[in-house]
C-alpha positions in Angstrom: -118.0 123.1 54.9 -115.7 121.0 56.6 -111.9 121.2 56.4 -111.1 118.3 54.8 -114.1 117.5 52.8 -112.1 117.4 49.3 -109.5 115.3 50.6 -109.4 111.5 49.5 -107.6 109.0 51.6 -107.5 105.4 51.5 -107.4 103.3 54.3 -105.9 99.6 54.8 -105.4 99.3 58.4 -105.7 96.7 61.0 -106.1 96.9 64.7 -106.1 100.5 66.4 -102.7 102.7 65.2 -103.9 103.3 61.5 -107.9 103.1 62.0 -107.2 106.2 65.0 -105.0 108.2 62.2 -107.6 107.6 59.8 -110.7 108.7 62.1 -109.0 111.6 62.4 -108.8 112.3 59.1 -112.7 111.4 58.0 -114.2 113.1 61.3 -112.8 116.4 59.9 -114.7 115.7 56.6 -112.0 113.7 54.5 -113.5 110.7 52.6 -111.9 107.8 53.7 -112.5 104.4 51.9 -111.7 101.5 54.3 -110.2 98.6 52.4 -110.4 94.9 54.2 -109.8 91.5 53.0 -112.4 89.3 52.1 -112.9 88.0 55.7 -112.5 91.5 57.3 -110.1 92.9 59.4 -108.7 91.6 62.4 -109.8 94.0 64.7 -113.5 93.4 63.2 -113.0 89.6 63.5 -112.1 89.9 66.8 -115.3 92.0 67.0 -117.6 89.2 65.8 -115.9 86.2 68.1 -117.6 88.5 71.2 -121.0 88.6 69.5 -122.3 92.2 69.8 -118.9 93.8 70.0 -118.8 94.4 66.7 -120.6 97.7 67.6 -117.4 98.8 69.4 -115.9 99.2 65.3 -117.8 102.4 65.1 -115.1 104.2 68.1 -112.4 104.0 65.7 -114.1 103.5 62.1 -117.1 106.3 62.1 -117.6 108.0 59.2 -115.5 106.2 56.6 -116.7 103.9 53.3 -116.1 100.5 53.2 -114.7 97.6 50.7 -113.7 94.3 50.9 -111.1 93.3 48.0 -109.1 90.2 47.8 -106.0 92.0 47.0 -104.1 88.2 46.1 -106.1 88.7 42.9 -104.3 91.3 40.3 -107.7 92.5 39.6 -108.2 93.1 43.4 -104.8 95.1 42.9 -105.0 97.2 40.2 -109.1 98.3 42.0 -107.0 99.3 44.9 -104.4 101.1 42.1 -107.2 103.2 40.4 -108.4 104.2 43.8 -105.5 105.5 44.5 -104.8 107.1 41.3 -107.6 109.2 42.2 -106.7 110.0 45.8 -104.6 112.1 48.2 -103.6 110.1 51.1 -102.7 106.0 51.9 -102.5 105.0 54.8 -101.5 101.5 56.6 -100.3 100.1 59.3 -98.5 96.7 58.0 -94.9 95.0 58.6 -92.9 97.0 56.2 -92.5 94.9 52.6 -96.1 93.3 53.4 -97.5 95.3 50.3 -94.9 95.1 48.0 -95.9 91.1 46.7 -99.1 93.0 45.9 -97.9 96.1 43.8 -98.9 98.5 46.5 -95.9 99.7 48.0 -94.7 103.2 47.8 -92.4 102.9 44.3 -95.3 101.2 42.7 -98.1 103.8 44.0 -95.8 106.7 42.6 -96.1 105.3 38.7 -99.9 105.4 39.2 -100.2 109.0 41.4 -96.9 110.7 41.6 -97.5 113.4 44.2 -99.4 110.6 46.8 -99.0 111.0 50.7 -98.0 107.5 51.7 -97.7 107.0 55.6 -97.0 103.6 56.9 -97.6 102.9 60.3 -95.2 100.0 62.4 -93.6 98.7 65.3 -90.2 99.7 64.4 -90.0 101.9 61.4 -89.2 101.1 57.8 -85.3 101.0 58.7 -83.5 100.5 61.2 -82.1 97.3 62.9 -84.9 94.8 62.0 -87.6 96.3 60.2 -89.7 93.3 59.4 -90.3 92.8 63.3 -94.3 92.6 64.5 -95.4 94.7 67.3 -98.5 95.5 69.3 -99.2 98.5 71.7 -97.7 96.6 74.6 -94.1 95.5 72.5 -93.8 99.3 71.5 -94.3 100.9 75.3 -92.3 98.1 76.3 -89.1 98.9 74.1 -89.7 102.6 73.9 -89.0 102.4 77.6 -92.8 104.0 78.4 -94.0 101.2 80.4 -91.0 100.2 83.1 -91.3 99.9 86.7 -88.8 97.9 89.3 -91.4 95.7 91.0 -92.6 92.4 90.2 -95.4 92.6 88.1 -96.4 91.5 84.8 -100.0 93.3 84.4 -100.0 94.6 81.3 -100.8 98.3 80.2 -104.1 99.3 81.0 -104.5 101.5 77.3 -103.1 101.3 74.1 -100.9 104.7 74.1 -98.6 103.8 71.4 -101.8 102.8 68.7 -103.3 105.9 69.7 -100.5 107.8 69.8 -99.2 106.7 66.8 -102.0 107.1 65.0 -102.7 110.7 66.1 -98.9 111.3 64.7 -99.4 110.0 61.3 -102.5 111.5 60.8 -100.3 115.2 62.0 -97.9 113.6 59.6 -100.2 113.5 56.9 -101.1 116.9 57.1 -98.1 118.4 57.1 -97.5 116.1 54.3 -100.9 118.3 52.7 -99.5 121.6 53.4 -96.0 120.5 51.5 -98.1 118.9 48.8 -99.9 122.4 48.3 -96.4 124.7 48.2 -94.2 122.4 46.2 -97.0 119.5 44.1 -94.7 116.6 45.7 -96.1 113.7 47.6 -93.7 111.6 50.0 -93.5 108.3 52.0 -94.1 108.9 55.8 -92.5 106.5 57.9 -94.2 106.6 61.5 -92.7 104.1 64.0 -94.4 103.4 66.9 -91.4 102.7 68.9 -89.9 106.4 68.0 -93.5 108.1 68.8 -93.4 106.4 72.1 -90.0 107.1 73.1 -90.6 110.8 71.9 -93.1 111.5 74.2 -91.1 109.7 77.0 -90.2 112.5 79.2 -88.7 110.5 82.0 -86.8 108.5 79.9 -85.5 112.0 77.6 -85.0 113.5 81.3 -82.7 110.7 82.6 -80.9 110.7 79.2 -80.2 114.9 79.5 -79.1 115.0 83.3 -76.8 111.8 82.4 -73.2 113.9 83.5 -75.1 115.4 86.4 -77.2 112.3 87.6 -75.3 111.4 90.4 -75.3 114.3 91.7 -79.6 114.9 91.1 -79.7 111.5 93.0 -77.5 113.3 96.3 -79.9 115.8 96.4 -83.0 114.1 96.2 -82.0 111.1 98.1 -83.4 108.9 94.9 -83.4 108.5 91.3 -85.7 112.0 89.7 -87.2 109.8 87.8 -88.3 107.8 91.0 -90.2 111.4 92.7 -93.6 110.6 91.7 -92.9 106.9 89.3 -92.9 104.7 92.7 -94.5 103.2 95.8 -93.3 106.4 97.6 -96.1 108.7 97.4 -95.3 112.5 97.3 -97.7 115.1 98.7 -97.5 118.1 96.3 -98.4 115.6 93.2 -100.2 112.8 93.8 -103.5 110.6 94.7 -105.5 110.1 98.5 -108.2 108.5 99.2 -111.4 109.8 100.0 -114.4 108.1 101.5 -115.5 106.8 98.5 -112.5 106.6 96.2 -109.3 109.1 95.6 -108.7 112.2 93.9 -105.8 113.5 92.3 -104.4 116.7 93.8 -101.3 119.3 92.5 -99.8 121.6 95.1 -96.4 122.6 93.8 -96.2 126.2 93.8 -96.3 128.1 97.4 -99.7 129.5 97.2 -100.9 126.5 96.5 -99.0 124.4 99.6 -99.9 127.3 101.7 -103.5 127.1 100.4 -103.1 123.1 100.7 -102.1 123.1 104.3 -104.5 126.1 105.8 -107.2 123.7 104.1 -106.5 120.3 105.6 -106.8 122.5 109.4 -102.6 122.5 109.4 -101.8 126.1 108.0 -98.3 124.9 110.1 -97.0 122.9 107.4 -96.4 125.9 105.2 -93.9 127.0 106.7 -91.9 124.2 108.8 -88.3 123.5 107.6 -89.8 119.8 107.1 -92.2 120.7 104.8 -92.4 124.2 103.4 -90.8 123.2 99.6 -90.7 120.4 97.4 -87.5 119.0 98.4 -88.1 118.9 102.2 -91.6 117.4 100.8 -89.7 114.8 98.7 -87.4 113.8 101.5 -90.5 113.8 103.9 -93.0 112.5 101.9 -94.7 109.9 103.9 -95.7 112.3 107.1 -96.9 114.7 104.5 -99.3 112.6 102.7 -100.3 111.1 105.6 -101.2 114.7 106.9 -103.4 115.6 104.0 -104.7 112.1 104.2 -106.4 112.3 107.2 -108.1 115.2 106.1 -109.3 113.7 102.8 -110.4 110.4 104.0 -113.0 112.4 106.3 -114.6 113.6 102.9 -116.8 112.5 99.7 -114.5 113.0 96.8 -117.4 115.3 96.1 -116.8 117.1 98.5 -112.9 117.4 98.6 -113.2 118.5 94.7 -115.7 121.4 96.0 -113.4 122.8 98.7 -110.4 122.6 96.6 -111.2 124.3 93.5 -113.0 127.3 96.0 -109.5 127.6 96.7 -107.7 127.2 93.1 -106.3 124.2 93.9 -105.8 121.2 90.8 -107.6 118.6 91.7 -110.1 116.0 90.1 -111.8 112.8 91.2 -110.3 110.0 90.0 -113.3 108.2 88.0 -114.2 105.1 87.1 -115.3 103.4 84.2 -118.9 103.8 84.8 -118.1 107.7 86.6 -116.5 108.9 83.8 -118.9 108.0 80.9 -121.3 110.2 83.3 -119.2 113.3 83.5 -120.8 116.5 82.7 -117.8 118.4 81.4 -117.6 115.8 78.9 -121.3 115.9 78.2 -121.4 119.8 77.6 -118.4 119.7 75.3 -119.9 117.0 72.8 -117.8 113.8 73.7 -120.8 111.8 74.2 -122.0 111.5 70.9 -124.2 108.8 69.1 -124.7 107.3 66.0 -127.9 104.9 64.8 -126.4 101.5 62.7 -128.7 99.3 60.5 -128.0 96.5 62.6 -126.7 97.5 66.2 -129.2 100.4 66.8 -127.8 103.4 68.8 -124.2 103.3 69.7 -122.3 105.5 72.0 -119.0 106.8 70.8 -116.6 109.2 71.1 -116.8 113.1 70.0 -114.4 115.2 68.0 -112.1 116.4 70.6 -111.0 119.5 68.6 -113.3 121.9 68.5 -112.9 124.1 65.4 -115.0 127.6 65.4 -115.7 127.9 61.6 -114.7 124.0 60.5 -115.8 121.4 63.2 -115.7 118.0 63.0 -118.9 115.7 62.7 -120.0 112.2 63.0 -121.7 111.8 59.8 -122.1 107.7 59.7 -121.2 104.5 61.7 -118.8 102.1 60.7 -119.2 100.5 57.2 -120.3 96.6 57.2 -117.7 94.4 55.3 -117.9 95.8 51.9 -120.7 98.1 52.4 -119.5 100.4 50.1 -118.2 98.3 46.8 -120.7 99.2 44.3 -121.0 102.9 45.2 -117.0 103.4 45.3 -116.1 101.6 42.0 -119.6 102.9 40.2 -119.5 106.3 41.6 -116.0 107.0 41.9 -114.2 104.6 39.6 -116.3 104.4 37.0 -116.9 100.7 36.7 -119.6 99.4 34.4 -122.5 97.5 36.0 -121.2 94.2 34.6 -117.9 94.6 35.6 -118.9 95.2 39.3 -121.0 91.9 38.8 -118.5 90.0 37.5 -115.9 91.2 40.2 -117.9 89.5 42.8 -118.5 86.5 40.8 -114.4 85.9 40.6 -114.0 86.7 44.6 -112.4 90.0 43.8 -114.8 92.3 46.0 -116.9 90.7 49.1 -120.0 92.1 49.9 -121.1 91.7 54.0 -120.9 87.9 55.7 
């Protein structure tokens, strides 16, 4: 059994933010339909234009149904309105108002399934100041304040925290939604912004927002800005990265044992306790000797090797991998986050596992991505109860795509 097997949930999202909330939905059993326009989603376009990408739609849309349905048609509209009418959760991640001109917004979904779970997923939020606005993952860590700095550069971010983010909050969302659902028989609209997710789990941004009366004060002390201690060029020696002979690793020595542990390591048990070094604020304030103390010891050693020594002593510390390192990594192996799972057309393909590890309800990977409309005649047969002619004339009109 699975903890979400009874649990229906309908699924028209684009891009990453909905299809993670979703994923987490279906890997814990509920039976999401994916619903895509006739020419597929973007994300699966995009897939296409880079050949054998399209194997990378699996990471995010495992385990789900899929249908294509040209929702411009009011047949296409009232398939989507029966599916819901039998369902629990509906989920998407569009510019708020883009599914009302199709009779799928929340006020409309209520006549057909009163108690539904709506969450809508989007830049901004469903109110506010502009609520129509687009965003991506880089708009939303750039105005929740998540991805700042005070140095030239315009590299962008290097993952997509607010999709992921976002979506692992809706799909939280959702089930609280469940749990409400259960006690009380109502349903609700969830309005997830990926802006307000962001900026919620911006501590340095919440920090320099609570010591506001005292900041000037924080800054004396620390001879910078807090939220400048281990955010700049200015390297700082109890929290940080070195290099190694063969890369870096990260390494945490904030508590004394551990500095004192630290220091008798690196062959300068000295440092523990000189007025220069011996807390975090001397550290702070001397932060360039310091490193380049523990440097000199690191830089003689493997990262291997540095790992090895440190964690004899109880030490945090942990190479910092690459791509190819960490798709290698034996932690990872043992707890099940290399899985696999074997597609008609791609083969084998390598994807994530369920990071949550239940003792009586685990997740599963069941099935690989659906191919555009894989699922049509089995959803509106099976559990719609559509005729064989009707399914057949559906396609005829354009109503329901089957695969390109």
């Amino acid at each position: 059994m699975q903890i979400l097997e009874n649990v229906k949930v309908v699924d028209m999202a684009q891009f990453i933010s909905g299809s993670r909330c979703t994923q987490i939905l279906a890997d814990m059993g509920a039976q999401v339909v994916h619903v895509e326009p006739p020419e597929g989603d973007t994300l699966r376009l995009i897939f296409k234009l880079l050949g054998g990408a399209e194997r990378n739609y699996s990471i995010l849309n495992r385990n789900k149904f899929g249908m294509a349905i040209n929702l411009r048609k009011p047949k296409g509209q009232k398939i989507i309105q029966r599916l819901l009418a039998d369902s629990d959760i509906f989920v998407h991640n569009l510019i708020p108002g883009s599914l009302e001109k199709y009779n799928l917004g929340y006020e409309h979904i209520k006549k057909v399934k009163e108690n539904i779970i709506y969450v809508a997923i989007s830049g901004f939020g469903a109110s506010g100041i502009n609520p129509e606005r687009a965003a991506f993952d880089i708009i939303a860590q750039a105005t929740s304040g998540q991805f700042w700095n005070d140095t030239e550069t315009f590299m962008p971010p290097t993952n997509h925290w607010a999709d992921f983010m976002s979506g692992a909050y809706a799909a939280l969302s959702a089930l609280m939604a469940l749990i409400h659902r259960m006690n009380k028989n109502e349903g609700q609209y969830i309005d997830v912004s990926m802006q307000d997710v962001l900026y919620f789990n911006n501590y340095r941004a919440l920090a320099h927002k609570a010591m506001g009366p005292i900041m000037k004060d924080v800054e004396k002390v620390l001879g910078r800005r807090p939220e400048d201690v281990l955010n700049s060029s200015d390297r700082m020696p109890f929290y940080g990265f070195f290099r190694s002979k063969d890369g870096k690793v990260a390494i945490v020595a904030m508590t004394p044992r551990q500095w004192k542990d630290l220091t008798e390591t690196i062959g300068r048990p000295e440092m523990a306790s000189d007025p220069e070094f011996s807390n975090l604020l001397v550290q702070i304030h001397n932060h360039q000797a310091a490193v380049g103390f523990i440097e000199e010891w690191t830089m003689q050693h493997t990262s291997k090797e540095i790992v090895t020594i440190l964690e004899g002593k109880k030490i945090p510390c942990g190479i910092a991998y690459t791509l190819d390192e960490v798709i290698e990594d034996e932690n990872l192996r043992q707890r099940g986050m290399f899985e696999e799972v074997s597609h008609e057309e791609f083969g084998a393909i390598d994807i994530p596992g369920v990071p949550y590890k239940f003792s009586k309800t685990p997740g599963s990977i069941r099935i690989p991505a659906p191919v555009l409309g894989e699922h049509n005649h089995f959803i509106l047969k099976d559990w719609l109860g559509y005729k064989p002619h009707e399914i057949t004339a559906l396609q005829d009109e354009g109503i329901i795509i089957t695969s390109l």
